[in-house]
C-alpha positions in Angstrom: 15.6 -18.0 16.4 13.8 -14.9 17.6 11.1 -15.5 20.0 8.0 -13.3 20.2 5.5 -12.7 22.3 2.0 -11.4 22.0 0.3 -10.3 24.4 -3.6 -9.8 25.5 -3.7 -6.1 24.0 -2.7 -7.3 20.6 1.4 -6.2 21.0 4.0 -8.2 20.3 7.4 -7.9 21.7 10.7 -9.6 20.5 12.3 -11.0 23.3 15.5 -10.8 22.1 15.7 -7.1 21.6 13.6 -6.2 24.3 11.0 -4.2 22.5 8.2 -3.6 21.2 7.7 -4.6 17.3 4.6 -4.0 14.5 3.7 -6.5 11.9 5.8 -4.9 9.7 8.7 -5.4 11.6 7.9 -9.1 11.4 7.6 -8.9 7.5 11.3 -7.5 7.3 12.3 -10.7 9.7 10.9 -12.6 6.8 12.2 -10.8 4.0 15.7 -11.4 5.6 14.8 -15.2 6.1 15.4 -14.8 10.1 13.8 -17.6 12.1 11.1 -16.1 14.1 8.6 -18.0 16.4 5.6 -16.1 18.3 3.6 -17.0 21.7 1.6 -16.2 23.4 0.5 -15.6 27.0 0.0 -19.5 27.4 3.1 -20.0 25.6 1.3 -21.6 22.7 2.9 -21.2 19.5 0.6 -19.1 17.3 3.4 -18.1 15.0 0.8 -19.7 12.0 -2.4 -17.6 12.7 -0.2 -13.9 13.1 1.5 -14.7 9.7 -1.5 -15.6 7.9 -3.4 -12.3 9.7 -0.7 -10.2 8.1 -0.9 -11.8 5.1 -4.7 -11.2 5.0 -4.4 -7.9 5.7 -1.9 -7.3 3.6 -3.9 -8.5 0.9 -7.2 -6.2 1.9 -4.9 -2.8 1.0 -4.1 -4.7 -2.3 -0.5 -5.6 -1.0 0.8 -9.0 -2.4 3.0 -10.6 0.1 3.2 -13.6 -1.8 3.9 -14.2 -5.8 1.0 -15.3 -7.4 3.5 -17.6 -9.4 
């Protein structure tokens, strides 16, 4: 499982690579069904609200993340 954290200035950072990552990048761990969790500062796992603010966003530029079936 790839652990993520995010911190106070909105940027998260996979732990297991040592970088810096977008949302995007956490749509591809998705789309390749990789286990992902995200934290943050407090190590509270707030993996829930990031996905569904992508997903939201996502939907705003007319982007369907999800099937409507």
């Amino acid at each position: 499982m790839i652990s993520i954290k995010k911190y106070s200035n909105r940027r998260l950072y996979n732990t297991d690579t040592s970088s810096y990552i977008t949302q995007a990048d956490i749509v591809n761990l998705i789309k390749k069904k990789i286990p992902l969790n995200i934290m943050d500062v407090n190590k509270k796992d707030i993996t829930s609200s990031i996905l569904m603010q992508i997903i939201i966003e996502k939907q705003a530029t007319g982007k369907n993340l999800i099937p409507e079936e």
